[in-house]
N, C-alpha and C positions, 0 to 999 in steps of 0.2 A: 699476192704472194702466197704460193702453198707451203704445206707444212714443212718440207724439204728447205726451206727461202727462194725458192729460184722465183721468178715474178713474170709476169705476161702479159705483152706492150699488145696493144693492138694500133694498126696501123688504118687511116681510112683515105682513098683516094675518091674525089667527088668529080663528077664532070656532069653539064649540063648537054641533053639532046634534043634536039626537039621539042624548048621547053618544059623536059623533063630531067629530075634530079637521077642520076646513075652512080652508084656506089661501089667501090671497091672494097672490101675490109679483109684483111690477113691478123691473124691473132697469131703470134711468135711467143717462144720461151726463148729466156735469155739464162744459157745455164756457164758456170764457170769453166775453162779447161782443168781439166785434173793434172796434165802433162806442166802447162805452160800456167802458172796461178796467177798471173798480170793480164794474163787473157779470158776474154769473154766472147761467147759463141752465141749467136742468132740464130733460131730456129721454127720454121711455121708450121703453124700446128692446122691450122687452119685456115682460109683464104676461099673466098665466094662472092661474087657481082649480087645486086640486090638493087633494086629501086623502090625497095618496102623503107617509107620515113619511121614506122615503129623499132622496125627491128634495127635501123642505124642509130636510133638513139640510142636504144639500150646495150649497143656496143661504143656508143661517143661518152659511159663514163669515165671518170676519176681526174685524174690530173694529166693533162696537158704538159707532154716532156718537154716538145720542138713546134715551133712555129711555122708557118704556110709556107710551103719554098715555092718558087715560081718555075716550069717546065721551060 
């Protein structure tokens, strides 16, 4: 959460290829509508493919919002 409160979900899509781990990660802001105050807007800030396991972890902290959905 920044000092404004808006807060920033990162999202990670994993798929295996050729016995290799492939990562999707998008890092979103989720900021309020000013117009509409019951609504909340999604926004990515960020979003890049990786098969580096250091650098998924240290975007797999904090808490866990939604659980594994199935494609």
């Amino acid at each position: 959460i920044d000092n404004e409160g808006d807060g920033f979900f990162t999202y990670i899509k994993s798929f295996i290829q050729s016995e290799k781990n492939f990562f999707y990660i998008i890092s979103c802001l989720k900021r309020k509508n000013v117009e509409v105050k019951e609504e909340l807007n999604v926004f990515p800030v960020l979003a890049f493919p990786t098969n580096d396991l250091d650098l998924y972890a240290d975007f797999r902290i904090g808490v866990r919002v939604s659980c594994t959905i199935k494609n």
